[in-house]
N, C-alpha and C positions, 0 to 999 in steps of 0.2 A: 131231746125234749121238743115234742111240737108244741109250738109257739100260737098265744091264740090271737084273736082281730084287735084286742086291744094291746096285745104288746106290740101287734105288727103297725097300729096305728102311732104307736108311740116314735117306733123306727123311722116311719115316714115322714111324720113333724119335724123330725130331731133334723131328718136330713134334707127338708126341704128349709129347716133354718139356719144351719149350716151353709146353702146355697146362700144364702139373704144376706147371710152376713159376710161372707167370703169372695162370693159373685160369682158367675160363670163365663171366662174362667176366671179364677180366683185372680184379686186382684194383685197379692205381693208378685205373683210372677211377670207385671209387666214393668218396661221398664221406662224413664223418661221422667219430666218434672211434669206436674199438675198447674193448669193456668188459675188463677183463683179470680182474677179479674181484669177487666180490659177496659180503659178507658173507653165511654162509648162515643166520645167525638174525635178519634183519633184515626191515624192511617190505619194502626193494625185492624180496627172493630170492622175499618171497612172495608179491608180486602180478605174479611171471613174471619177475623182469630175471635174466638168466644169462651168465656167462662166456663170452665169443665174440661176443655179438650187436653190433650197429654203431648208435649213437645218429643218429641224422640231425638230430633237431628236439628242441627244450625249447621248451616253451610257448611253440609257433608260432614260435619264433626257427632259423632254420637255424645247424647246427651243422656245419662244416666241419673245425675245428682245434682242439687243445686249448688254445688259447687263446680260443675261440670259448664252448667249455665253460664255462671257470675264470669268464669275462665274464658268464656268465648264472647262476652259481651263486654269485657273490661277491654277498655283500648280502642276500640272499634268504633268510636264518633269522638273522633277531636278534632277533627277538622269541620269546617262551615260548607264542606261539600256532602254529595247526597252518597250517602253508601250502601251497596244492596245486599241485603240478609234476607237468604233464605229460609224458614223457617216448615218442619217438617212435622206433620202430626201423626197419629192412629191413621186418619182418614183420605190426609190431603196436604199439597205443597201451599207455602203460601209465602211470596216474593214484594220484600218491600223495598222502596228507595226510600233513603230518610237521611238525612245530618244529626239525627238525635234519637236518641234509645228509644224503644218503640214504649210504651203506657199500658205499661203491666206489669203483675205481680206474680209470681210461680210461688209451690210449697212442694215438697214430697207427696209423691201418693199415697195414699190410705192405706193401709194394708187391709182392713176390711171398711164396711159398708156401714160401720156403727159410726153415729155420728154425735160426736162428743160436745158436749153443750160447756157453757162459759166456764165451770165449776172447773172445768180440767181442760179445757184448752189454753186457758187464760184471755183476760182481756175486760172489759164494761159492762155495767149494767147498770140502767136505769129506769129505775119505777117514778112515773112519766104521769099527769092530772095536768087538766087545763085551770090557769088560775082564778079565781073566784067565780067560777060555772063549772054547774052537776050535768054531765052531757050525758046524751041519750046514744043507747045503743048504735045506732046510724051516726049518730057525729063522730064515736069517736072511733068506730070503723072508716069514715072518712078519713079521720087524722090522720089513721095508721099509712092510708093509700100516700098522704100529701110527706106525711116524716119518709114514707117509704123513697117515694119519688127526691127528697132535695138527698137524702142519703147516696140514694146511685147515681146522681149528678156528678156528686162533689168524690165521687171515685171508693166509697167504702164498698170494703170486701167482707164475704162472712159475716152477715150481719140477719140479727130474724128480732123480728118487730113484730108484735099480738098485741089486742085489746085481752085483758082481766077486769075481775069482776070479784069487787071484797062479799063479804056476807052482809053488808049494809047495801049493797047495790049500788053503790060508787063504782064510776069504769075510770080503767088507769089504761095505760100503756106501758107496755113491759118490751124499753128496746136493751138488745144485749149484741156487741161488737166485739169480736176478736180481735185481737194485738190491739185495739184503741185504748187509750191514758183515759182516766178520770175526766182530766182538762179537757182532753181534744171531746167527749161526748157532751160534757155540758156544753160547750162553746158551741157545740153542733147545734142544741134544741133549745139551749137555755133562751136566746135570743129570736125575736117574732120572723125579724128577717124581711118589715115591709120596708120595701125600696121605691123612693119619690124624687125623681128630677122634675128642679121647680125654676121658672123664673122669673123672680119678685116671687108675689105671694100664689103665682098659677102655678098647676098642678100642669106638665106636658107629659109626662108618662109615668107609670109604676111596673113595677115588677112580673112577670108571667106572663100568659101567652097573651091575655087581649092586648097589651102596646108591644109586647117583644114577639117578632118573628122569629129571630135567632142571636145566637149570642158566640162570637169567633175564641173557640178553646183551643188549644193542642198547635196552634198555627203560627209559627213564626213571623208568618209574611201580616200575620192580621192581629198578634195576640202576644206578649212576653213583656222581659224586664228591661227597661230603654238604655238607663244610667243607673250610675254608680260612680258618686260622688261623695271626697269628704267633708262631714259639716266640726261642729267645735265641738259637740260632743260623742263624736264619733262617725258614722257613714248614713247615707240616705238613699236608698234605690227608688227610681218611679217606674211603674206600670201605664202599661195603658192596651187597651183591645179595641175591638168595634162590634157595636151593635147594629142589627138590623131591625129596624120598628116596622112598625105596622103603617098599614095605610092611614087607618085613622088618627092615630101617634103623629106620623108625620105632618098631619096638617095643621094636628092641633097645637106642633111646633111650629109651622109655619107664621099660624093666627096671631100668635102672642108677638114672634118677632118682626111682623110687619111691624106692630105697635112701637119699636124701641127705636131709640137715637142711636146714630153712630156717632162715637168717640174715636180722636188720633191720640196713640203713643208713640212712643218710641221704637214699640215693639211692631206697629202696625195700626190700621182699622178696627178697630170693635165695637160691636153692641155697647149698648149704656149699664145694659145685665149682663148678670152670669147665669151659667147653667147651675145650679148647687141642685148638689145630689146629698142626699139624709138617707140611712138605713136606722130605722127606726126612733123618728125624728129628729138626728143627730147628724150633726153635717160632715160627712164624710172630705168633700173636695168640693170644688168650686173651679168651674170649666169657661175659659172666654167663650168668646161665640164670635167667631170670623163678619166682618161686613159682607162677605159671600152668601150666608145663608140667612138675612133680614128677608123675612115672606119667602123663603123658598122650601118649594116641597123634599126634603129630602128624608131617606128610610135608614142612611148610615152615617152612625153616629159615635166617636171614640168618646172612650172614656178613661180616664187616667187617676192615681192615686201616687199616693210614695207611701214607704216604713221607715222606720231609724232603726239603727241599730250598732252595738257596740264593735265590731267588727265588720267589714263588709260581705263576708258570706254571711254572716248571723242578719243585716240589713235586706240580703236577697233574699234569701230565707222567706224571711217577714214580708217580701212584698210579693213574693210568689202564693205565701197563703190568702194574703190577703185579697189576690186577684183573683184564686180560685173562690173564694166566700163569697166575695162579689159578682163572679160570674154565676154560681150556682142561684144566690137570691136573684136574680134578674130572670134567670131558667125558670126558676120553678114558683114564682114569688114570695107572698108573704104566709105564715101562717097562717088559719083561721082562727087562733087564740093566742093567747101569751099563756107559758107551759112553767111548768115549776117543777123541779126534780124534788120527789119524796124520798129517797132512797138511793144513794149511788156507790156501788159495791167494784172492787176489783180483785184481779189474783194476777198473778204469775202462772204462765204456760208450765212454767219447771217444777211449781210445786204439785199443779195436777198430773204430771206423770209419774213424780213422786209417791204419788196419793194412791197412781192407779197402782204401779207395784205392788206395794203396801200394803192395799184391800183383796188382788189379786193371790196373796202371802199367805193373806189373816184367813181367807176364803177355808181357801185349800188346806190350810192345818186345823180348821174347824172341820172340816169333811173329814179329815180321815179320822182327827179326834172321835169324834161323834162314831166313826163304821169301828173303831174298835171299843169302846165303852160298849155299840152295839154287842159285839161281837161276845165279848166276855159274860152282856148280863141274857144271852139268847144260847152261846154255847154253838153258833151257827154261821160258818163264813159267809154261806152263801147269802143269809140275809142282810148281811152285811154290806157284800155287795150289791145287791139289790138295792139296798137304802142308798148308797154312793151314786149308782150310773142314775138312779131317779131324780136325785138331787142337783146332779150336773144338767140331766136332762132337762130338769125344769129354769137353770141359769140359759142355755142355752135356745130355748124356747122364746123367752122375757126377750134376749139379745136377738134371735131373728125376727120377731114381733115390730120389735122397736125398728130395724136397720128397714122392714119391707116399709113401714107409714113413714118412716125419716124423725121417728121421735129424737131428742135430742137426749144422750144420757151423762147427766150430772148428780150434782152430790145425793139432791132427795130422790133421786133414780135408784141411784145406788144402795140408799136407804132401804128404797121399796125391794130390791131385791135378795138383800139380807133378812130381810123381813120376811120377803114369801120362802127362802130357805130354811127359815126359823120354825112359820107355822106350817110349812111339808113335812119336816122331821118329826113335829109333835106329833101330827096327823099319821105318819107312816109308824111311828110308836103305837098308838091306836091301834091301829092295824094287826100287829104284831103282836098285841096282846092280847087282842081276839084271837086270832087265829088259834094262842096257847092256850084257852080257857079248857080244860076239864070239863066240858057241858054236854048235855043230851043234843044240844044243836050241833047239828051238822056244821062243815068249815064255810060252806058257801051262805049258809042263814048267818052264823058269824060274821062273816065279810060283809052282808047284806048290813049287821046290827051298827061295822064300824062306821059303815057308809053313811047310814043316819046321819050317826054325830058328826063326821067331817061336814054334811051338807051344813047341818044347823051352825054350826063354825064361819063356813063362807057366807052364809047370808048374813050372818051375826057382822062379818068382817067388812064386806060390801058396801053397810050400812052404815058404817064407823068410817069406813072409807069415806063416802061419796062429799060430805061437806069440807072435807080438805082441799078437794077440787077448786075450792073459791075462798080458802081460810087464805088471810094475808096475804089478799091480792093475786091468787094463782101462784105467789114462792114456791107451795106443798102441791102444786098439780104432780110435780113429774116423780114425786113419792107416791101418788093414789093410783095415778094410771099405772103405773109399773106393778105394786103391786097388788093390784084389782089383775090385771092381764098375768100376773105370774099364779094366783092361787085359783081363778079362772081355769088356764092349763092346768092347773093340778087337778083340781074337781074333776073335766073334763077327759083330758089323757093322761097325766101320771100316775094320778093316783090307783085307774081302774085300774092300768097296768101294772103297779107296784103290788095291788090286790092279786092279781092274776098267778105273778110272780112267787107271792107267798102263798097259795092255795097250792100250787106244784110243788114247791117245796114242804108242804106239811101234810101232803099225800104221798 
């Protein structure tokens, strides 16, 4: 049977979205762990390892599985000397000296290009408003950039952050974190984050770049956990790092402590002040200040803290996060609002692949359901098949669609596309019972009649569509573009084709 332009156009879709979603070459054929993230002040970021690239080999050892990984990186830094790890990619060698694990996180690779949104990966999400201000469009596109930046500071992976938009024209922010707890996401934005060393009632620096030049992360020699000590309710670890301020920071340090007396202790010379440091004007620590630096200009400055903790790993623990939180607000400073979570949702990774099975199942025994019910009430295998390969065709269209823009497919994704297989069956019913009509028209005036009504269907549908796009804060976006983009493809190439299909079959 020759084949006409719209089934060959169908062909070509089908297989250039099968590239989309599979990749060229496909991706299950490679092999090696997936980097997801790199700390970016760290050895590895800067002798080239970046987010995306695929490990293949550690020090000559082929690396297949992340179990392969964990095997060759277990053992390998316990001593306080530098030890060199090779590390091998797709593209390029990349050779580190380190006394400690490099600052990174690996996952399996993909097998395709779909990329799976919170619903079935697992992990956060929180619908995000500045507290008692309606911000405009530009502010809280702002936000989004400032949440963006303290999040890649502070080392989160897999993470996608957007402004939405309710039907009242309130703007929210919609962040959603893979493997992140509840806890660890509010603790991330619930708090403003502004940082003020003060001393007395003057203000010598704040947080971000105009007083901080830099801020020492990942570096033993400039950066870690001091002690570890038992107190009476258990262990106490302190912290401490250094900051590098700015020119005008420094002076305005300087200024203040010309001002001050020097005090003798026991311990030594000191200023008559402390340095007290507040994160959100709560005093975190309180810093002597050496008779050294009375009026002198200096740009490096430590900063120290401790945590308690009932255990002493559970006490390092806590002063390790605590440094890192600390070091991040100083990076990136304070918020531009104080944030409230309206909404904070989570799941388990294990039940969304549960879910995908599941729907994958339910899918597939509705398809065949449906081509044999076909079958019985047409008398006609091959319409049958016809309605089958069109219906897959069009699952697979939605899924290369999504994999080429990087849309993320979750639960109302998933929605949308049960949906668009829902009203292509009605519609290819339609079809089918035109074709049968007993009429004076011809099959092609017939085909032409069914067409009508599919169109007035999808405009009807479109229309019904489009304000979900902003119902409840963008929740129902990724149910409207899915299936807007699935009954789209159909109007446009399944359907004509599925018309095509049965005009050959009923000649």
């Amino acid at each position: 049977m020759k084949l006409s332009w719209k089934i060959w156009l169908l062909i070509i879709i089908v297989s250039l979205s099968l590239l989309s979603i599979f990749g060229l070459p496909p991706t299950f054929f490679q092999k090696g762990v997936l980097v997801t993230s790199v700390e970016s002040n760290s050895t590895a970021f800067e002798q080239g390892l970046r987010q995306g690239q695929i490990i293949t080999e550690i020090d000559s050892q082929k690396i297949t599985t992340i179990e392969d990984f964990s095997n060759v990186m277990k053992g390998k830094f316990n001593s306080n000397e530098d030890v060199k790890t090779i590390f091998k990619t797709k593209d390029f060698e990349i050779i580190l000296f380190s006394n400690y694990a490099p600052n990174i996180t690996v996952s399996e690779i993909p097998k395709t290009n779909i990329k799976m949104g919170l619903d079935l990966a697992g992990g956060s999400r929180a619908l995000v408003q500045a507290q008692g201000k309606k911000l405009t469009s530009s502010e809280i596109n702002d936000l989004v950039d400032v949440i963006t930046n303290r999040l890649n500071v502070y080392g989160i992976a897999d993470m996608k952050i957007r402004p939405v938009l309710d039907m009242t024209g309130n703007h929210f922010m919609l962040i959603e974190i893979a493997g992140a707890t509840p806890k660890d996401l509010k603790e991330l934005i619930s708090e403003q984050g502004k940082f003020e060393a003060r001393i007395g009632n003057e203000t010598v620096f704040v947080g971000g770049e105009k007083d901080i030049a830099s801020v020492c992360r990942n570096d033993a020699t400039c950066a870690g956990i001091e002690t570890c000590q038992k107190s009476e309710t258990g262990y106490f670890c302190k912290f401490r790092f250094t900051i590098y301020l700015s020119e005008d920071a420094a002076k305005q340090h300087a200024e203040i402590t010309d001002k001050l007396d020097v005090n003798s202790t026991s311990q030594g010379d000191y200023l008559s002040e402390k340095l007290n440091l507040y994160v959100d004007d709560i005093l975190v620590d309180s810093l002597l200040i050496g008779e050294g630096l009375k009026g002198r200009v200096t740009t490096q400055i430590a900063i120290s803290g401790s945590e308690n903790g009932k255990t002493q790993e559970e006490a390092y623990d806590f002063a390790e996060e605590s440094m890192n939180k600390l070091q991040t607000i100083l990076i990136t400073g304070s918020l531009p609002y104080k944030l409230e979570i309206v909404k904070l949702d989570t799941i388990s990774p294990i039940l969304g692949k549960e879910f995908i099975k599941s729907i994958l199942l339910a899918g597939l025994v509705a398809l065949l359901a449906v081509s044999i019910i076909i079958f019985f009430r047409y008398k006609k295998f091959k319409s049958s098949i016809a309605l089958l390969i069109t219906s897959v065709s069009e699952v697979i269209i939605i899924l290369g669609i999504a994999s080429f823009i990087e849309w993320n497919i979750d639960l109302p994704s998933i929605a949308g596309i049960l949906a668009t297989i829902g009203t292509g069956i009605d519609q290819q019913i339609i079809i089918l019972d035109e074709a049968r009509q007993s009429t004076f028209l011809s099959i092609k005036q017939r085909m032409k009649r069914a067409f009508t009504i599919i169109l007035g269907a999808y405009f009807t549908a479109v229309v019904a569509l489009l304000p979900l796009m902003w119902a409840g804060a963008g929740l129902l976006k990724g149910f409207a573009i899915t299936t807007i983009i699935g009954i789209t493809a159909g109007v446009l190439i399944t359907r004509p084709a599925f018309t095509d299909m049965i005009k050959r079959i009923e000649e």
